[in-house]
Structures are given as structure tokens and as C-alpha cells.
ZAMARGU-4260 file (C-alpha; in steps of 0.2 Angstrom, whole numbers, plus 5000, padded with zeros to 4 digits):
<rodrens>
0) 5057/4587/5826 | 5064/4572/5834 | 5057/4556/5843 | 5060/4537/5846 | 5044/4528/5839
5) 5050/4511/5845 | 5066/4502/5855 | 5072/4484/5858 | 5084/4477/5868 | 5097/4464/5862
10) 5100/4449/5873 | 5118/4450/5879 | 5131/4439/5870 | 5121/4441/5856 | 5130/4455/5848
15) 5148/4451/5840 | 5163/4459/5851 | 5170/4466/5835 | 5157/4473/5823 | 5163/4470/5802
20) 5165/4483/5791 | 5153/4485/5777 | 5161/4475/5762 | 5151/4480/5744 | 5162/4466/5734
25) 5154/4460/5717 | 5140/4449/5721 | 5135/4463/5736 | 5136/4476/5721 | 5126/4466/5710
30) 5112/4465/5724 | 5112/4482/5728 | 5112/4487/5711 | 5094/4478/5710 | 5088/4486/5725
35) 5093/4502/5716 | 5085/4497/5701 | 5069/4494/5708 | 5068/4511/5719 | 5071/4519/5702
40) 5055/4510/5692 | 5046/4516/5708 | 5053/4534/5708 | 5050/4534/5688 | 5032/4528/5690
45) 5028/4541/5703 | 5034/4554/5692 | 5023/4547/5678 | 5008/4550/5690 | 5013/4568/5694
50) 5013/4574/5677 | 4999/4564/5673 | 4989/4574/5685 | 4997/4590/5680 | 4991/4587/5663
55) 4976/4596/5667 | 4986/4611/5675 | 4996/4613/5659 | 4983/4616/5650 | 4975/4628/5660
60) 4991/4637/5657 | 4991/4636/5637 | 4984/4655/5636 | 4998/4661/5646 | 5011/4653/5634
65) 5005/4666/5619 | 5014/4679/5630 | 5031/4669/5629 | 5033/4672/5610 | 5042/4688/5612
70) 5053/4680/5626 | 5059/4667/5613 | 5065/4679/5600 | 5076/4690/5612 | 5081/4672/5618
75) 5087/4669/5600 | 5098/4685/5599 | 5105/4684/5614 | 5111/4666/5608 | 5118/4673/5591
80) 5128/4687/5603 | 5136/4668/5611 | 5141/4659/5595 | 5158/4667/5595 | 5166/4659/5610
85) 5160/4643/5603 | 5152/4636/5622 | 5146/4619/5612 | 5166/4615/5612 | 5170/4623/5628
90) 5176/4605/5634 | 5184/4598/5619 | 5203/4592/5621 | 5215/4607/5612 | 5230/4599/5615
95) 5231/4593/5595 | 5229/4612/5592 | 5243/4619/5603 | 5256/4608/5599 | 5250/4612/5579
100) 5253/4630/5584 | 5271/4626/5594 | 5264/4633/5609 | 5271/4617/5621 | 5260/4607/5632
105) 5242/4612/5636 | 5235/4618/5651 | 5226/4603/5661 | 5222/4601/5681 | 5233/4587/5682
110) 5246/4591/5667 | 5262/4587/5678 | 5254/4569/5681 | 5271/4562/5675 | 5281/4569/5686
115) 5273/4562/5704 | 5278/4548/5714 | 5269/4532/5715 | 5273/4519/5729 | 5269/4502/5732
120) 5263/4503/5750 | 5260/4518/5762 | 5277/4510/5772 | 5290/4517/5755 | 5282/4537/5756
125) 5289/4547/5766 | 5278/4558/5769 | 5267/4547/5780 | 5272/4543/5796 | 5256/4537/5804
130) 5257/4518/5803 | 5243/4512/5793 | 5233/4499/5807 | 5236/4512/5822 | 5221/4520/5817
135) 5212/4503/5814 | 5215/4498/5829 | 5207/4513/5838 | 5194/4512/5827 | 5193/4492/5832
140) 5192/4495/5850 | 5180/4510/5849 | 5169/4497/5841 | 5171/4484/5852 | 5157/4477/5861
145) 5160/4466/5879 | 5149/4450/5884 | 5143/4462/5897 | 5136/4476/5888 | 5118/4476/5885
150) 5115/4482/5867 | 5100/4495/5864 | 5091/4497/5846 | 5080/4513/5846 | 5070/4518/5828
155) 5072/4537/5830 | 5067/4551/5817 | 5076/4566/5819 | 5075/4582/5807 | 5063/4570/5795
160) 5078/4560/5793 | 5073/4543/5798 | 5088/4529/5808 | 5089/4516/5819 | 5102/4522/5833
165) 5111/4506/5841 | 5117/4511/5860 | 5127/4502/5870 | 5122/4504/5888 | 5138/4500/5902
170) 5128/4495/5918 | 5144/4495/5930 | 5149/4512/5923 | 5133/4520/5921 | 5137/4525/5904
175) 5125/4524/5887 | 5131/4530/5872 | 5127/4526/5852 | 5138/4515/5844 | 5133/4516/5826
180) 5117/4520/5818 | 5106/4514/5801 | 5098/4526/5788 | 5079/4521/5785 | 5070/4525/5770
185) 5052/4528/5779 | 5048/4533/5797 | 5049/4517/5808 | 5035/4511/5818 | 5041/4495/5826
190) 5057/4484/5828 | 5059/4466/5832 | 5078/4459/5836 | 5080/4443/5827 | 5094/4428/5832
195) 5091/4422/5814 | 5105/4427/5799 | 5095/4431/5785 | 5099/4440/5769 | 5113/4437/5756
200) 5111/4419/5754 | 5112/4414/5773 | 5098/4399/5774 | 5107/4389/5790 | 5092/4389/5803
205) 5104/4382/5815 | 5116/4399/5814 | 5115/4411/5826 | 5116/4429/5821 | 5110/4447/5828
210) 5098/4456/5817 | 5082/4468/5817 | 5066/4469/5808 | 5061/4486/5805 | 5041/4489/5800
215) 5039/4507/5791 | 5027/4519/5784 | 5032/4511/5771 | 5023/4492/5766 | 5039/4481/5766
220) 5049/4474/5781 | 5069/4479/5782 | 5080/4466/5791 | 5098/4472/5796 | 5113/4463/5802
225) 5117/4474/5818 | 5136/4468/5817 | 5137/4477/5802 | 5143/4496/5800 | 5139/4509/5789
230) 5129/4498/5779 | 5118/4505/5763 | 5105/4492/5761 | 5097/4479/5772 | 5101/4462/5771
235) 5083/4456/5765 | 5067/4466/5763 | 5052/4456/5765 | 5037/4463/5755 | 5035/4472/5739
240) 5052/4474/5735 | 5056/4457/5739 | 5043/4452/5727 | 5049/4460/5712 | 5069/4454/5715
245) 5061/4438/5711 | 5059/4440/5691 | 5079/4446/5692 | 5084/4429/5699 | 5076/4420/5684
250) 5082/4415/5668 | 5068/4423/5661 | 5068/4439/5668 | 5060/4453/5656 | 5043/4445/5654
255) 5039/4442/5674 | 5046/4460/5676 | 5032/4467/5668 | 5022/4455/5679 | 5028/4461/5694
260) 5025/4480/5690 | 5007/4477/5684 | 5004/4468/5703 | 5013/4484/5712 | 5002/4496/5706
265) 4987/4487/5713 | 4985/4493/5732 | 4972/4481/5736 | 4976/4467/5751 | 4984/4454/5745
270) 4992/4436/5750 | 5008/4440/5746 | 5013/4456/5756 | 5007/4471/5762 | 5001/4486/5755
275) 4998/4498/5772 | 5010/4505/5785 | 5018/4491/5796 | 5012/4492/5813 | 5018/4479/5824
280) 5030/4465/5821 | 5032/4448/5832 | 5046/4437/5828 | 5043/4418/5835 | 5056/4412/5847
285) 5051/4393/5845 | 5052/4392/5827 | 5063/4406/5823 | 5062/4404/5804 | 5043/4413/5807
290) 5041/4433/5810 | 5025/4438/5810 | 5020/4455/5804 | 5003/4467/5806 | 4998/4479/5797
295) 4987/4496/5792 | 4980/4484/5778 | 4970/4474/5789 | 4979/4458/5786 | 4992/4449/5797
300) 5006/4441/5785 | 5017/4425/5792 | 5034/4427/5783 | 5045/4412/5781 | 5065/4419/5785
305) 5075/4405/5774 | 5065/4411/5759 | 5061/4427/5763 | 5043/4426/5756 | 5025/4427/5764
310) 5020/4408/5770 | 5003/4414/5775 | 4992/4428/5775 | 4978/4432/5786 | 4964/4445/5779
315) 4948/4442/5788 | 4953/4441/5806 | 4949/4461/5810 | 4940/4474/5801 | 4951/4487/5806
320) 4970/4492/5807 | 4979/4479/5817 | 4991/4489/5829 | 4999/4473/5840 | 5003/4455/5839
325) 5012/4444/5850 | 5016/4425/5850 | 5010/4414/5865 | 5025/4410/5876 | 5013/4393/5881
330) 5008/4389/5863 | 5019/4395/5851 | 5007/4394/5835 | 4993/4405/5845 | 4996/4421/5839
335) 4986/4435/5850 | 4982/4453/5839 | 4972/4469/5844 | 4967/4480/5832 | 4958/4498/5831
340) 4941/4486/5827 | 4941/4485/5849 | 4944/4467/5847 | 4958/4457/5852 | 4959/4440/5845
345) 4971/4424/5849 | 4970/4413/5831 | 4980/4395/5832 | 4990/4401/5815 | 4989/4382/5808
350) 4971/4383/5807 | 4965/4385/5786 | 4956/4399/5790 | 4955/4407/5808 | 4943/4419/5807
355) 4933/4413/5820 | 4945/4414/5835 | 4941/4419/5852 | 4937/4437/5850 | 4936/4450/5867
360) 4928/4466/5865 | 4935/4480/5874 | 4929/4499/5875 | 4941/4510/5864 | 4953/4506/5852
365) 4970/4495/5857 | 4987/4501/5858 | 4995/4486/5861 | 4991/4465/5868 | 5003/4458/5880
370) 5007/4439/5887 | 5011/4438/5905 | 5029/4431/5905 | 5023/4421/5923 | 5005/4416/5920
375) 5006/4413/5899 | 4987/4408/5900 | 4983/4427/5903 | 4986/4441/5894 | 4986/4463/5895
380) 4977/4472/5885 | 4981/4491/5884 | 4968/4504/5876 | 4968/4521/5869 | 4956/4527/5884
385) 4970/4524/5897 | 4965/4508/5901 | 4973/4491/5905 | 4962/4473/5906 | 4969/4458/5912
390) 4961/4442/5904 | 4962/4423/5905 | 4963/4416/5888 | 4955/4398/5895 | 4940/4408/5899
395) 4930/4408/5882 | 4921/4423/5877 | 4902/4422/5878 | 4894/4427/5862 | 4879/4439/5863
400) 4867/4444/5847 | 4879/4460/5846 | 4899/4455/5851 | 4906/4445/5859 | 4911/4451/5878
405) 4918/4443/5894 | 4923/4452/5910 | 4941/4454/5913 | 4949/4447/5929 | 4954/4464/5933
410) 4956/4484/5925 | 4967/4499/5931 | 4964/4515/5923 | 4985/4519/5921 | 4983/4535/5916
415) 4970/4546/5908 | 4977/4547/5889 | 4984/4532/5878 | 4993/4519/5885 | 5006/4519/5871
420) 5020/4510/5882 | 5016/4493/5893 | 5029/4482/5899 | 5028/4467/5909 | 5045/4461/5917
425) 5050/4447/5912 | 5061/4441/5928 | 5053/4450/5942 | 5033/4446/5942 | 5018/4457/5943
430) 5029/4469/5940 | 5022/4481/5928 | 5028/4498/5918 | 5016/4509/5910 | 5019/4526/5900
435) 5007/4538/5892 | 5007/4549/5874 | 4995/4560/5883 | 5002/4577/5878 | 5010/4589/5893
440) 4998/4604/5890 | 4980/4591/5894 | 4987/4585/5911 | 5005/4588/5915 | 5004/4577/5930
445) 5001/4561/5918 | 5020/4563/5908 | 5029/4550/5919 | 5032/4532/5916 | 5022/4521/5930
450) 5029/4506/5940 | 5013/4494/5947 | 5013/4481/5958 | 5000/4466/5951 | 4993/4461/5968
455) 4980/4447/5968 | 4967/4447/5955 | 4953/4453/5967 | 4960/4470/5968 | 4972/4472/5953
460) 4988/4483/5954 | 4995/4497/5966 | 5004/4511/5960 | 5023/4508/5968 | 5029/4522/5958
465) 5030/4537/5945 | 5040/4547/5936 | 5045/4560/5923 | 5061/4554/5915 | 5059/4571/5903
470) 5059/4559/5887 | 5041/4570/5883 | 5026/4559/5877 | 5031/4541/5880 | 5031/4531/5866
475) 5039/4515/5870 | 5043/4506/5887 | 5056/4491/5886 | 5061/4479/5900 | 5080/4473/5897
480) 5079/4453/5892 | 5095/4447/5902 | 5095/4438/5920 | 5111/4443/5923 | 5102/4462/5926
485) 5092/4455/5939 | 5077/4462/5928 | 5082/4483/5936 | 5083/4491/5919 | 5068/4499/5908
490) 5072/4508/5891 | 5061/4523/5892 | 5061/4534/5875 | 5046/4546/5868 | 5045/4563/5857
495) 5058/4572/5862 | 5071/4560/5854 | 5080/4554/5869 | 5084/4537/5878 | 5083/4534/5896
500) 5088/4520/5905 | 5081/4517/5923 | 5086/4508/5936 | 5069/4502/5943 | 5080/4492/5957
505) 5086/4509/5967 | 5069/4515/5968 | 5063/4514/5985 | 5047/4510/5983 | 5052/4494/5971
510) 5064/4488/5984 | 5051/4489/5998 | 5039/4476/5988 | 5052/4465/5977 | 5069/4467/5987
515) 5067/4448/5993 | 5064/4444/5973 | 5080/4447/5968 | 5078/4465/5962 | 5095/4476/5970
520) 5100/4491/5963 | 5116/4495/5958 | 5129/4508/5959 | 5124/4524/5971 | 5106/4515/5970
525) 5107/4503/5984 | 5113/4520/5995 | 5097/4525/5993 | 5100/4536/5976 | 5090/4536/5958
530) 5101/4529/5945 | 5095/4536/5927 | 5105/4536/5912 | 5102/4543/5895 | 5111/4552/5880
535) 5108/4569/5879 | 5106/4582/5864 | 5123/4594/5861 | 5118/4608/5873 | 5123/4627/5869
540) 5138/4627/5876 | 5143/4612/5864 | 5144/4603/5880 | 5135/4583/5878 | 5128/4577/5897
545) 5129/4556/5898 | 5132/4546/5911 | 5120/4543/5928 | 5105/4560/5929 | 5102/4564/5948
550) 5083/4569/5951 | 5085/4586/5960 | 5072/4595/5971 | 5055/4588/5976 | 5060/4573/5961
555) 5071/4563/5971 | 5058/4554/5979 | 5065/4552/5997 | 5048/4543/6003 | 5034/4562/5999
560) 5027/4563/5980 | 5036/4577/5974 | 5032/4587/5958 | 5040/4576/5945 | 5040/4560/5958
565) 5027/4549/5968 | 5028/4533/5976 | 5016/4523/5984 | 5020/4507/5997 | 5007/4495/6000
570) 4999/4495/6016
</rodrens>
């Protein structure tokens, strides 16, 4: 099994051009070694609830044991028939005894150790002539990352071993590649890239830095430096974990230990973290000290970065699990959040108690609640029944005896499963990309990602485009951040563990409706071509296929809607 849950571009520049090596030096080891500590307590107390409820099974078993009586008593001979080679000193040191016995030197695996050479530095042995920082410096500039590379972070599970794979995606040279990956302890469920070093005692809000916060299946938050390789544990976990390091900071650490252990077994909501799967994260880009965080638990939590603890937690603002939250781009304490409840709710986070916020009922469950990036009064909401709603948040939501309801200012039906991907771009407006989990055998026609074309708000979007980029159910959908781009590339990634990048710009249909808007394919795209780049799995012949991935047959899209492509131009 393999599948990309969740992606996230990283703004260029952002990343460092030369990524450090992971240095564990004492006060790294020290921190680790009480991460460790507290994964042990929780594997120990796991394993006290096992046997606990294997108590009963035992004694089922008791009858059975009576048998055994004879098994012993054999096992007893056979151990008499052992005595003589005297096993229980098998690994005791006889070198007093052979020299006693003028037998000479005993035999050991490193017995000759005397007679090797030792030298100071790898320059005096002979036997290496490989100067030591040539292979450093291949290594240095295999690592190195350009101001013109757009970085890539996918959360990938692959053979129930759960990453993050960090790609580096060239756009003049059509290339995309990983550069390094990060071992997860959970599946992942959601990423959010943070400009903010936290973590290890960093609390300068004024320093940049290039991080991630990763929500899991399990209850805490993990946040990585990205500019560090082969790393072992993150930099800070926010939850749980982060809860109990606080009684080994104190003087008095024994007694609050207890304390903490007694409060982790309880898996009711809480103010202080989260007890459920992490859903959806939202990191705020005015106050970027504040990540907000949803979970399966019912309850948004607003974590503080420079403590690395929960300032706020919100338990009464849906009755169901909350699956996305974003911040408002106009207001950035106006938090908006859908939830499987079929509401979607925008709270000011400063209010006490905001579980009165404007509320909007919708007809099946959300997948996911999007600000326009051009209008940031009006948002997108995205639904389990394949369909998308467009609402103005200054239009207040009457209340009727049963929910509250208001009319959208428009609704597409995308496609006819979950709309598990949306994506407004951020440079180009109305310019929409949609993608569906529907699976292949239900309606094989609906496995492409979707480009729309938001005309006014009387009629609502036109299809412009579709297609199957092969990444199977599409999971996630992301729009690169950077101006630079032009806004032409879209991170497509789903179940069959792949990433795709594709350049929205060489699609004819997009260049009919946003060529004057700055949108201009590159590469063999402005000669009319598709340009798609992706990673591929190791084929049979051993053989890895990267680089730019040319649509063949009724795919290329030359104007008629083929198999796997359709386009649409306005009239």
C-alpha cells in the first residue's frame, strides 16, 4: 500500500541552500532521551493493559497447564544431561586459567589488538587514498537547494511505514526528485509549512526558519526543521507529549510525573491538548507565533509557538469531527471550520466563548472550507456529495426554529464522489482546481483533477479542463505559493503514492481564458505540448522514469475530449 494523504509547498527562498547535518550533541541527547522516556511509559502502559485484559484468557487456560507436568520433568533431565559443559559460564574470561596452565595467550576476536596501527588523522594511513572532504563535498552539492527551486513536502505512507518525502521540483529543467525524507510515528493527515523556528530553545519571533507541522493519527502535533537531515526526533511536539516533558524541566520532577500520567490516561476533551486524530492544521500568517489545529475530538486548540503549549481551546463550536480550518486572509483572528456536523462556522478567536458564530448549513458532510485569495469576504465550501458552495461571509445566516440556512451565491456539482482536493489559485483569479477520492471502479470518468473557470456569480464556474494525472483517488491538490511561477504549477498526489506536478499554463484551454493574466507555460508548453512532472516508482526493469510525462493518444488534449482528457472554452 502506498498514498500521499497530504502536500504543501514551501515558499521559494525559504529553504536553506545548504541543508545541516543532524548534530545529536549533549543537550540534543538529553532531549531525546526524554522523548524516549516518555514513549517507553506509554509502551509499558500499553503492555499493562494487554495483559490486564488477557488476565481472563489465562485462566481459561489453567486446565490446560495440568498437561504440562510431565513436560517439566523431561525439561529437568534434559537440563541435568547440560550441566557438564558448564553453559552458565560459557562467557566468562579464561585467560587467568590458560596462562595458570602455560598454554600462552587466549583466544579472543580481537587478541592481536596490540599489534595494529593507530593514526592520528585519515591523512598519515596509507591505506586511504580518498581525501576525506571529497566525498563531503558531493554529498554538499547533492544537497544543495537554489533560490529558484520550488521545495515540495508530501506526508506519504508506503508499506505501513509512515514519512514526509521533501521534493525538490526544478521548473526550467522539468525535473522533480526527493531530496530527503522524515520518519513519522502515526499515518499523517495534514501538513502546514511554518516560517517560524521552534523547538530546542528557539523563542526569537523575529527569526526566520523553514519548518512543518504535521497532524497524525496520533493526538499530538510534530513540528520539523526542514533544513535538517536524517533527523530522529522533531524539534517540538505540541500535545500530549509536550505536556508530560514539562514535570522533567522542573526541580521537582517526580511528584508532577505522576500527575501527568494520571491526566494521559484520561481520553476525555480537554483544554490542554487533544485526545483524537489531528485533522487539519492552519498556521496564522499575521501572528506567526499562533497554529491552529482541528481535531477528531471535537475541539479546535490555538497553540502558542514560543511556548509550545495550548493558549486556547475551543470544545463547543461543533458537535461533530472538525475536518478543516482556515484563517481569514481579511481578518486574521476570524478563524472559519467545517466539520462532519454539516456546518461550517467563522468564530473571531478573541471572543471568551464563540460558540455562537455564524453557522451555515450545508447538505452532507465537509471535506474542506476555503477563503478566496481575491474576494477574502467569501469563502468555498467543499462536501462529501461532490459538491462546492460559494458563500459571502457579510451575508449573516437567517436562523429558522431548526438550523440555521442561507443560500449560497452559487454551487457546482465538481464531481459525483468527495471533493477531497479544492484549490483556489492564489495569483491567477477564479481560477479553480478540484479532485475527487471517488474510487476508479464507481465511475472511472470522474479520476481526473478539474480546472474551473469562476465566471460571475449568476452562473458559477465552467469546466476549462480535466484530467487523469494517474496519481489514482486524489487526495490533495496544491497551488505553488510563488509569483515568480506565474501561478502554472499544481501539486497533484492521491493513493497510488505518487506526485505530480502540472503545468496548468501549457493547457490550452487555460491559455484561451487567462493568457492575458499572466498565466504562460513554459518549457515545450507554450508550443502547444502538456508539461507533467512526477517521480515514479522503480519499474521491473529497475528502470526509475522522471522528468516532463507526455500524454499520448486521445490524452493530449489537442482541442476533442479524449479518454483520459476534456476541455471545455467558454462560449
Amino acid at each position: 500500500m502506498s498514498m500521499i494523504t497530504a502536500s504543501t509547498w514551501v515558499p521559494r527562498g525559504a529553504a536553506a541552500q545548504f541543508p545541516t547535518k543532524y548534530d545529536v550533541d549533549e543537550k540534543e541527547l538529553s532531549r531525546i532521551s526524554r522523548l524516549a522516556k516518555l514513549q517507553l511509559e506509554d509502551a509499558e502502559e500499553d503492555l499493562e493493559e494487554a495483559r490486564n485484559r488477557g488476565a481472563e484468557g489465562e485462566r481459561s487456560m489453567s486446565e490446560e497447564e495440568d498437561g504440562d507436568v510431565n513436560m517439566t520433568s523431561a525439561k529437568g533431565d534434559a537440563d541435568d544431561d547440560l550441566k557438564e559443559y558448564d553453559l552458565d559460564h560459557y562467557d566468562s574470561d579464561h585467560s587467568a586459567t590458560a596462562d595458570a596452565n602455560g598454554s600462552g595467550e587466549s583466544m579472543s576476536m580481537f587478541g592481536n589488538a596490540r599489534s595494529l596501527a593507530y593514526h592520528d588523522s585519515n591523512a598519515e594511513d596509507p591505506y586511504i587514498t580518498i581525501p576525506d572532504n571529497e566525498d563531503e563535498d558531493d554529498e554538499r552539492e547533492e544537497l544543495q537547494v537554489l533560490s529558484t527551486d520550488n521545495m515540495l513536502v508530501a506526508a506519504k505512507v508506503e508499506d505501513e511505514v509512515a514519512h514526509l518525502e521533501i521534493y525538490v521540483y526544478e521548473d526550467e529543467a522539468d525535473n522533480l526528485y526527493v531530496h530527503h525524507d522524515i520518519m513519522l510515528p502515526a499515518i499523517p493527515l495534514c501538513v502546514e509549512w511554518l516560517d517560524l523556528p521552534v523547538g530546542k530553545g528557539l523563542t526569537d519571533t523575529n527569526a526566520k526558519g523553514n519548518f512543518v507541522a504535521v497532524g497524525t493519527m496520533d493526538p499530538d502535533i510534530e513540528l520539523w526543521d526542514l533544513d535538517t537531515i536524517d533527523s530522529m526526533y522533531p524539534n517540538a511536539i505540541l500535545g500530549q507529549a509536550s505536556a508530560e516533558q514539562e514535570p522533567e524541566q522542573n526541580t521537582d520532577g517526580s511528584n508532577n510525573q505522576k500527575k501527568e500520567k494520571k491526566r494521559k490516561k484520561s481520553k476525555k476533551a480537554n483544554d490542554h491538548y487533544h485526545t483524537d486524530a489531528i485533522i487539519s492544521l492552519a498556521a496564522n500568517r499575521s501572528h506567526r507565533n499562533l497554529l491552529a489545529s482541528a481535531s477528531a475530538d471535537r475541539t479546535i486548540k490555538l497553540w502558542d509557538l514560543t511556548t509550545q503549549s495550548c493558549a486556547k481551546s475551543y470544545n463547543n463550536t461543533h458537535t461533530d469531527k472538525i475536518c478543516s480550518i482556515a484563517w481569514s486572509p481579511l481578518h486574521p483572528t476570524v478563524l472559519l471550520s467545517g466539520s462532519y456536523d454539516r456546518t461550517v462556522c467563522a468564530a473571531d478567536m478573541r471572543a471568551a466563548d464563540p460558540s455562537q458564530p455564524p453557522r451555515w448549513t450545508v447538505e452532507s458532510d465537509v471535506e474542506s472550507v476555503t477563503w478566496d485569495p481575491h474576494n477574502p469576504s467569501s469563502f468555498y465550501i467543499a462536501m462529501e456529495g461532490g459538491m462546492v458552495h460559494y458563500h459571502d461571509m457579510r451575508s449573516t445566516p437567517t436562523t429558522t426554529p431548526s438550523r440555521p440556512t442561507q443560500k449560497p451565491i452559487w454551487t457546482l456539482q465538481a464531481h459525483s464522489g468527495p471533493v477531497s482536493a479544492f484549490a483556489p489559485n492564489p495569483h491567477i483569479p477564479n481560477l479553480l482546481a478540484t479532485g475527487t477520492s471517488t474510487s476508479s471502479s464507481s465511475s472511472s470518468s470522474d479520476q481526473k483533477i478539474k480546472l474551473w473557470h469562476q465566471t460571475p456569480p449568476s452562473t458559477g464556474p465552467s469546466l476549462l479542463a480535466s484530467r487523469d494525472l494517474d496519481v489514482g483517488k486524489v487526495f490533495t491538490a496544491q497551488w505553488v505559493p510563488d509569483a515568480e511561477v506565474g501561478g502554472r504549477l499544481l501539486a497533484v498526489a492521491g493513493s497510488r503514492g505518487v506526485m505530480r506536478v502540472w503545468d496548468t499554463g501549457s493547457v490550452r484551454g487555460v491559455r484561451d481564458v487567462f493568457g492575458g493574466g499572466g498565466v504562460n507555460g513554459g518549457g515545450e508548453g507554450g508550443k502547444g505540448g502538456e508539461r507533467v512532472v512526477g517521480v515514479e516508482e522503480d519499474s521491473e526493469d529497475g528502470e526509475e522514469e522522471e522528468g516532463g510525462v507526455e500524454p499520448s493518444g486521445e490524452e493530449k488534449g489537442e482541442g476533442e475530449g479524449g479518454g483520459g482528457w476534456e476541455s471545455m472554452e467558454e462560449e
